[in-house]
C-alpha positions, 0 to 999 in steps of 0.5 A: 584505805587502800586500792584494793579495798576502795575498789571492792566498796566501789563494786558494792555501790554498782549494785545499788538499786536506788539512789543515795541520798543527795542533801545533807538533811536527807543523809543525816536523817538516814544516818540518824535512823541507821544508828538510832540517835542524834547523839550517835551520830554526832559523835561518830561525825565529831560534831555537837548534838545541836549541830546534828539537829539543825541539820534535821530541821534544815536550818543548816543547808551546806555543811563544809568539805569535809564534813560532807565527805565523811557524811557522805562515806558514811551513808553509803558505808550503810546503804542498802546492806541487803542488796550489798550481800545479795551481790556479794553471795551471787558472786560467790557461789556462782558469778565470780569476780572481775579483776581489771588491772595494771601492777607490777607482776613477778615471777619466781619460777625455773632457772633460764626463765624471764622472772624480772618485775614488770608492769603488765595490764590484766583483765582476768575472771576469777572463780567464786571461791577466789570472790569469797576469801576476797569477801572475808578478808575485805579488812585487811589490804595485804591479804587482799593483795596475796589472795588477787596475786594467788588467783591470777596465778592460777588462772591467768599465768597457770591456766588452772594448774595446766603449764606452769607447775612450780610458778610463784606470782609476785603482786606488787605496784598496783597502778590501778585496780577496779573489781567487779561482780 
């Protein structure tokens, strides 16, 4: 995936209120519960049935590397989706969202102004509506990209529509990204 939304997944798991689970027995049963089949769950891992049930019964301790990534992405894909959506609907109607960043920021703005890139360290809040279009468009990279660069144009280089009037921030060469809420 890309920065921006492994950051807002990232946010989602600081709001946990109990402990993923550790062993791969514990996290295919919980996956095997969450979509309701052995079948299931095996097909969505690429692994066999048989497989998935010696994993149930505990005949098989250590999966490989990537096996356990992609076990472990996918019970916390699913973890708790009710304290998830409590922290995503504080953050947008009353909390916001914190945005920590180092990008490539650009202008385009009057003539005789300093509009060339460059890399600028930001740490901004952005109200709850800018948390909420973040929330809805959580698919799609760019349009997370364009929706950050509007909020911090509005907030943090227009200073909420005070000076600045005509400013068009640029968005790009993310170095970093973390988001909280």
């Amino acid at each position: 995936m890309g920065l921006l939304t492994d950051s807002l997944d990232k946010a989602d798991t600081a709001h946990f209120t109990r402990p993923l689970p550790k062993s791969a027995k514990s996290q295919m049963q919980y996956l095997v519960k969450q979509i309701k089949g052995t079948k299931a769950a095996a097909d969505m891992l690429g692994i066999t049935q048989r497989t998935v049930e010696r994993y149930l019964k505990g005949q098989i301790k250590h999966p490989r590397r990537d096996l356990a990534e992609w076990l472990a992405a996918e019970v916390t894909k699913r973890w708790q989706p009710r304290v998830r959506d409590r922290a995503k609907k504080q953050a947008a109607t009353t909390g916001g969202i914190y945005i920590d960043t180092r990008a490539r920021f650009g202008f385009t703005a009057a003539p005789g102004t300093t509009d060339d890139p460059r890399l600028r360290p930001i740490t901004q809040g952005l109200p709850p509506a800018y948390a909420q279009r973040l929330f809805d468009a959580h698919a799609a990279e760019q349009q997370l990209q364009d929706i950050l660069a509007e909020g911090l144009q509005e907030i943090c280089f227009k200073d909420r529509g005070r000076r600045a009037d005509g400013l068009t921030v640029e968005f790009t060469d993310i170095d970093y990204i973390d988001v909280d809420y």
